[in-house]
C-alpha positions as CSV (number, residue, x, y, z in Angstrom):
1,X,113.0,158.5,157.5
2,X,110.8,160.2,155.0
3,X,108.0,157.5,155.6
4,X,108.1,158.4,159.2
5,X,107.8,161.7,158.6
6,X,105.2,161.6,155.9
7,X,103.0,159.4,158.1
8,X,103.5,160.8,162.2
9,X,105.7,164.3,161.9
10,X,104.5,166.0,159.3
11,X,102.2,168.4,160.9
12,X,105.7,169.3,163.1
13,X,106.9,170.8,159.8
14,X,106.2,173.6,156.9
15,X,105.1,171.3,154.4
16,X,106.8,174.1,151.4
17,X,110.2,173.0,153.6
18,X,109.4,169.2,153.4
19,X,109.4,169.1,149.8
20,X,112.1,170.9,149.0
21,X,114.3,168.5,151.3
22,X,112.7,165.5,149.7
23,X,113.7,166.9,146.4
24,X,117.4,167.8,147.0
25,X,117.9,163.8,148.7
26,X,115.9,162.0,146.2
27,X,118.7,162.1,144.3
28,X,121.4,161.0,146.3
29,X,119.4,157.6,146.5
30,X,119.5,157.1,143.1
31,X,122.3,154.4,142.0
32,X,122.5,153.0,145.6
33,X,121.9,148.9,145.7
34,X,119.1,148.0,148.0
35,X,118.2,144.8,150.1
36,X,114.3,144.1,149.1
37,X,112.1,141.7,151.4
38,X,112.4,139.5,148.8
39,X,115.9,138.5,149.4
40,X,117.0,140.4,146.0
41,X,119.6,143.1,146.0
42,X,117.7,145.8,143.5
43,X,119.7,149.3,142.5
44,X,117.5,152.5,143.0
45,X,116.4,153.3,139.5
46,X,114.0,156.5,139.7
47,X,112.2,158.0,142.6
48,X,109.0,159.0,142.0
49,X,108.0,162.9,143.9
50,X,104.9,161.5,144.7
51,X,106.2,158.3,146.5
52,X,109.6,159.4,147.5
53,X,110.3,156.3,149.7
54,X,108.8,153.6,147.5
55,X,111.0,154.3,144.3
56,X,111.8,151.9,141.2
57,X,113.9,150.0,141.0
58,X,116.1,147.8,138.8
59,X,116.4,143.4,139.7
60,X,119.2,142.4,137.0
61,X,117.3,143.6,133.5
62,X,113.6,144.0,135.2
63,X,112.6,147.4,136.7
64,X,109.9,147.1,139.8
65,X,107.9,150.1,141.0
66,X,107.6,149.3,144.8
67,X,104.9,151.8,144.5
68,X,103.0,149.6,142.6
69,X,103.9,146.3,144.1
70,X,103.1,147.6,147.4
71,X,104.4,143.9,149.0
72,X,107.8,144.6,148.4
73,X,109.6,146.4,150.7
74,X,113.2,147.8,151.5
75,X,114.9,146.3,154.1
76,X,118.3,147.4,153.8
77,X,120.2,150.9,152.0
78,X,124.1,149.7,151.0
């Protein structure tokens, strides 16, 4: 949702308003187990403000910032 509305809706919003909503649910993500296109289940480890809906997170003992390796995706939120 945020990635659609970063990308095609943003105009359709105050921008001030957009962050603070992003803010206040970026939380909420964290701790929640994700499906990556990788086939691994990852937990949500830390969102980053600047990249909101590619956060980092945590395969068994090894963090990946999805930011970063921009291959991976999320395919599923548990």
């Amino acid at each position: 949702m945020i990635k659609e509305l970063r990308s095609t809706k943003l105009r359709a919003f105050e921008v001030d308003l957009l962050l603070e909503f992003c803010n206040n649910i970026m939380n909420y993500y964290i701790g929640n187990h994700v499906l990556l296109s990788t086939g691994e289940i990852a937990e949500v480890y830390a969102i980053q403000p600047q990249s909101v809906y590619r956060p980092i997170v945590k395969v068994n003992d090894k963090l990946i910032d999805l930011y970063v390796q921009s291959q991976i995706d999320i395919v599923k939120v548990f």
